[in-house]
C-alpha positions in Angstrom: -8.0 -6.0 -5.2 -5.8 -7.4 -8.3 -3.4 -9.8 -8.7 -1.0 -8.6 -11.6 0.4 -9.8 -14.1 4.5 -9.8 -11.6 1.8 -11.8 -9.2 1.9 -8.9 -6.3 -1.4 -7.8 -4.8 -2.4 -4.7 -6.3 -4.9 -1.9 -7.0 -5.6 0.0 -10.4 -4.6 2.8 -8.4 -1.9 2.7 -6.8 -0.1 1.4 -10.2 -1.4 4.9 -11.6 -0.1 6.6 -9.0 2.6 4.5 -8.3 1.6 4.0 -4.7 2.8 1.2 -3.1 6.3 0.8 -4.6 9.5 1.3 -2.3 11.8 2.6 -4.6 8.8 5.6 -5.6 9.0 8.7 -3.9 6.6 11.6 -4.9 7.8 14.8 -6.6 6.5 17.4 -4.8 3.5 19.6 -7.6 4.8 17.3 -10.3 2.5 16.5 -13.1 2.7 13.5 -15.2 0.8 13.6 -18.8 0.1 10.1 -20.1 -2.9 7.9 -21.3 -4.3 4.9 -19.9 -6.0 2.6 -22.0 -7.5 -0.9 -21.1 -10.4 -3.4 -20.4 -12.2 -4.1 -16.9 -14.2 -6.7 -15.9 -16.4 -6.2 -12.3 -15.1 -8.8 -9.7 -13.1 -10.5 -13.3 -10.2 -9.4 -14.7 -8.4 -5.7 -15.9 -6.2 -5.4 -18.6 -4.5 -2.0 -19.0 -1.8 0.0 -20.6 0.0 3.1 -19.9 2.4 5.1 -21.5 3.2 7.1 -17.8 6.6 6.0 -16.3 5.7 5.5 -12.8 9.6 4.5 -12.2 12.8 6.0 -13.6 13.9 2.7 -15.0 11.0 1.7 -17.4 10.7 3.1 -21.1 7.9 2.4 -22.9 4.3 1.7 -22.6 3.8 -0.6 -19.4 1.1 -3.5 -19.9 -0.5 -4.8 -16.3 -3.4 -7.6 -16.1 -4.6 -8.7 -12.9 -7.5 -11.2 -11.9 -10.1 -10.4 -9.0 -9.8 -11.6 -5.6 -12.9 -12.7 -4.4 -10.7 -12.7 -0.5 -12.0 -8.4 -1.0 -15.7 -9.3 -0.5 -14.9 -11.1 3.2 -15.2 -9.1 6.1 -11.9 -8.8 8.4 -11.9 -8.4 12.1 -9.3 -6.6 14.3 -9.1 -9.9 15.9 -7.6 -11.8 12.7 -4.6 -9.4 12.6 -4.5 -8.7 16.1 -0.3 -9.8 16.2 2.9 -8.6 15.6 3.6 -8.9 11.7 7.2 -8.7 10.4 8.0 -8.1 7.0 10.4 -11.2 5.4 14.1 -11.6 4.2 14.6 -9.2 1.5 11.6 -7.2 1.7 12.3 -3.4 1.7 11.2 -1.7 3.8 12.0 -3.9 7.0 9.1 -3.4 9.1 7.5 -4.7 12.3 4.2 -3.7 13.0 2.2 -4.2 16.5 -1.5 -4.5 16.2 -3.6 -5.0 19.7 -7.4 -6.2 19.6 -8.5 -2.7 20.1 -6.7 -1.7 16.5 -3.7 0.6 18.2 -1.0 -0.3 15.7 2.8 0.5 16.5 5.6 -0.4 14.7 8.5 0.4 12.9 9.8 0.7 9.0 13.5 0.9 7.4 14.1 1.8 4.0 14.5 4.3 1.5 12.1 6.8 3.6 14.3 6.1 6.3 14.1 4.8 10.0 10.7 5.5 11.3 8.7 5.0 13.7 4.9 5.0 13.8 1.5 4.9 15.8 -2.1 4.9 15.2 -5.0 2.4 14.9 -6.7 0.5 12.4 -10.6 -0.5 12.1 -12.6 -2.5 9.3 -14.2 -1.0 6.4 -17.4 -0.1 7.3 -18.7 -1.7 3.9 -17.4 -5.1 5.0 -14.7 -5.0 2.5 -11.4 -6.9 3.9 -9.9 -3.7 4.2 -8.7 -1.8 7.2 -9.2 2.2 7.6 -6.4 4.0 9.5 -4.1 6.5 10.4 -0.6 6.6 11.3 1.4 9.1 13.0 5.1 8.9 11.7 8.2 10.2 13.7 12.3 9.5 13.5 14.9 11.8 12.9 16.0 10.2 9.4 12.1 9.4 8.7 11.6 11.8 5.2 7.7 11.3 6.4 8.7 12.0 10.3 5.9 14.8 11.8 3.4 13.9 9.3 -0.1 11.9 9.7 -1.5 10.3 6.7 -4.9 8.0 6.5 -4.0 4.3 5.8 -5.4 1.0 3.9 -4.5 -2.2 5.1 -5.6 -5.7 3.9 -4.2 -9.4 4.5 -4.3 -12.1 1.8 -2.7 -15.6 2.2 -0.5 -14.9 5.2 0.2 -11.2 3.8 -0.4 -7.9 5.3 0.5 -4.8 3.1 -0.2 -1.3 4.0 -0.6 1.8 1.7 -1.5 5.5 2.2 -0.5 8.8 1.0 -0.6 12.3 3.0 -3.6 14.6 2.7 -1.7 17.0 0.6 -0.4 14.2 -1.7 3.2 15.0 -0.8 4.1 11.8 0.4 3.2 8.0 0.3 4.0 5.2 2.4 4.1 1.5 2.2 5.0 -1.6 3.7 4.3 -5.8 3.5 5.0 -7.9 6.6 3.9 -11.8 7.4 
């Protein structure tokens, strides 16, 4: 986990694929050719650049830097997110998500996927990572990802819970942030 260089929590890869951003919805068997170029540090720092626009409004190569979190070597129990999280003024998607001690997660998201609605639960990394492996189950009738199940990363940092996954077939990612 990687703090960049806008100060958002982030991942080498979900910049790449552009994961993790609201306004980024994937092109169905588009292909992007580009380079990547950069330095990484384990548990340090990661410098990169990239000449692949992963948004409509950049141009030109994109530099990112980010410094490791040590918070990704913790552990994280179902019990330490075990609450309703709602996502703050001006964050888009709008979300409220419902997680019970048993990891059933419920909630709901509004933005430029839609109005959905979702279900499925959440349990810690087996590694011991402060990540959360899950699935959601997505429904609405304005939801562009409603019918579809896709696995799910979660993780909490200072007060911050963010959520990130992508279908199976790679034809759709979702994300949200809620406190």
């Amino acid at each position: 986990m990687y703090v960049d260089n806008r100060g958002r929590r982030d991942s080498l890869r979900r910049r790449i694929f552009g994961l993790g951003y609201p306004r980024h919805q994937p092109r169905r068997h588009a292909h992007n050719a580009g380079t990547l170029s950069g330095n990484f540090t384990a548990k340090g720092a990661l410098t990169a650049t990239t000449n692949l626009y992963l948004q409509t409004q950049e141009s030109g190569p994109q530099s990112y830097t980010g410094t490791y979190n040590a918070t990704y070597d913790t552990p994280i129990a179902l019990a330490d997110v075990a609450r309703m999280w709602t996502s703050g003024s001006g964050i888009t998607p709008v979300s409220s998500i419902t997680i019970g001690v048993d990891g059933a997660v419920q909630g709901t998201s509004t933005g430029g996927q839609g109005a959905c609605t979702f279900t499925g639960s959440f349990k810690p990394r087996a590694t011991g990572k402060h990540l959360l492996d899950g699935t959601l189950a997505f429904s609405g009738s304005t939801c562009s990802y409603g019918g579809k199940s896709m696995s799910v990363e979660a993780t909490v940092i200072s007060g911050q819970m963010t959520i990130v996954g992508v279908t199976q077939q790679r034809d759709a990612a979702f994300f949200t942030s809620a406190q």
